[in-house]
C-alpha positions in Angstrom: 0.0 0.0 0.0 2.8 2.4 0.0 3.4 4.4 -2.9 6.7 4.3 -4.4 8.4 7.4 -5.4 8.7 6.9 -8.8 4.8 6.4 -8.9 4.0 9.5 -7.1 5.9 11.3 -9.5 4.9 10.0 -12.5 1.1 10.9 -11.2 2.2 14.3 -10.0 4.1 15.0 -13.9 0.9 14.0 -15.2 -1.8 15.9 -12.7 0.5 18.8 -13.5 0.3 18.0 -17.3 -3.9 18.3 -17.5 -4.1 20.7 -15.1 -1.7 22.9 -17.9 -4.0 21.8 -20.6 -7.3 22.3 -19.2 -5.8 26.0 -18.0 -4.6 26.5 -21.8 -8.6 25.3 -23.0 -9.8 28.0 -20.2 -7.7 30.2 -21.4 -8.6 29.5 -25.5 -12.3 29.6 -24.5 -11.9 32.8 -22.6 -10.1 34.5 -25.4 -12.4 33.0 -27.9 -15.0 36.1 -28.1 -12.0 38.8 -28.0 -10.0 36.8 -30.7 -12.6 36.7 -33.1 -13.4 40.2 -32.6 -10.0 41.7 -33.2 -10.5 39.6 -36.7 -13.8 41.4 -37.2 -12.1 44.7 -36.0 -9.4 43.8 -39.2 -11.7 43.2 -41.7 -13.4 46.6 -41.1 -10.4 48.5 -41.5 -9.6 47.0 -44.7 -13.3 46.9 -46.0 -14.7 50.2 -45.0 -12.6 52.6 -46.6 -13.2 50.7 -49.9 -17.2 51.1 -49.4 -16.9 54.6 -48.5 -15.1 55.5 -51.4 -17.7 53.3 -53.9 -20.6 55.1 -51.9 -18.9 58.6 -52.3 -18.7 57.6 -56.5 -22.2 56.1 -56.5 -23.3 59.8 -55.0 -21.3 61.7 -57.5 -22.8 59.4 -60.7 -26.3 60.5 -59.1 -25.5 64.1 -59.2 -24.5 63.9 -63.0 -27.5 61.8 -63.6 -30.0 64.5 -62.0 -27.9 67.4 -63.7 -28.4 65.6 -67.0 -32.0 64.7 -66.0 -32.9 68.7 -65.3 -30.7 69.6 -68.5 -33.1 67.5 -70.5 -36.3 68.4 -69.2 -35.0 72.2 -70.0 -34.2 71.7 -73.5 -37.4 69.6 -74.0 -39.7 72.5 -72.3 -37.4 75.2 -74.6 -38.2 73.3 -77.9 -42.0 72.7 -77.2 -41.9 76.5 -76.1 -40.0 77.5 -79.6 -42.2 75.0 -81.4 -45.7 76.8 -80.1 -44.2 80.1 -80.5 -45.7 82.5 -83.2 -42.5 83.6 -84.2 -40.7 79.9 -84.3 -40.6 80.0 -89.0 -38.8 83.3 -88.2 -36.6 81.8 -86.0 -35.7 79.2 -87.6 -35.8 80.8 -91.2 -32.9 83.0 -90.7 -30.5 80.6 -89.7 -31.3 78.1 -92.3 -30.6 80.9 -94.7 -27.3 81.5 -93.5 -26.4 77.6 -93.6 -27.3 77.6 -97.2 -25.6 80.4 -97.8 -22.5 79.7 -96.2 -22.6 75.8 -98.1 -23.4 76.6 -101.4 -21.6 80.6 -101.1 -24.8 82.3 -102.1 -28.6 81.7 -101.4 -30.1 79.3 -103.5 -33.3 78.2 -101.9 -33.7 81.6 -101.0 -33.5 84.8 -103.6 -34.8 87.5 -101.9 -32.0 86.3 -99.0 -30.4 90.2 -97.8 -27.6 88.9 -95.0 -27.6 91.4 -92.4 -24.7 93.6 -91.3 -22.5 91.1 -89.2 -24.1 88.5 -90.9 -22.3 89.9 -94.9 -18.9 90.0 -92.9 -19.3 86.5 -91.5 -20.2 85.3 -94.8 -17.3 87.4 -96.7 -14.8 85.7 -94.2 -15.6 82.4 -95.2 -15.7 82.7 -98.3 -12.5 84.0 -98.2 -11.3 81.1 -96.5 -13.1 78.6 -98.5 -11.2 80.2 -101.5 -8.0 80.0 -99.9 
């Protein structure tokens, strides 16, 4: 019934062997939560700054959009206002004038075509140049 030495050793080499592991699974399970957090904590460093700069380009492409969006519905409410207008064949009669004038040198479509002023040095000038 008595011991030996040797045995009480051995036992107290291996008591002192679990009671290290079980402390290192205490210690794993305790550190569990905190471990996986600083993981979470690293993965929103490295993601956010990404999003942020995606969310900041998303805005801007919504800006242009609506710019674009209010630049079309003002040229589509200035052509139905030129169409209605009274005064639109006047409108558009001079420049059309000019064009043909300017393309074919003098006013073919049109003969009783006078160019204005600015409008007789604009058209000397290019022809001019054409010539040239």
């Amino acid at each position: 019934m008595f011991r030996s030495s040797v045995e009480t050793k051995q036992r107290r080499e291996l008591l002192f062997e679990v009671h290290e592991k079980v402390a290192d699974i205490a210690t794993q399970i305790a550190n569990e939560p905190s471990v996986g957090l600083y993981y979470v904590q690293q993965h929103v460093q490295k993601a956010v700054p990404a999003l942020v700069d995606a969310k900041k380009q998303v805005a801007h492409g919504r800006d242009i959009t609506n710019f674009v969006g209010e630049d079309v519905k003002t040229a589509t409410t200035t052509i139905q206002g030129m169409k209605e207008s009274p005064a639109s064949s006047e409108g558009y009669e001079r420049p059309c004038r000019l064009r043909s004038a300017y393309t074919s040198g003098y006013p073919s479509c049109h003969p009783t075509f006078q160019p204005q002023e600015g409008e007789q040095v604009a058209l000397e000038r290019f022809q001019r140049w054409q010539a040239a």
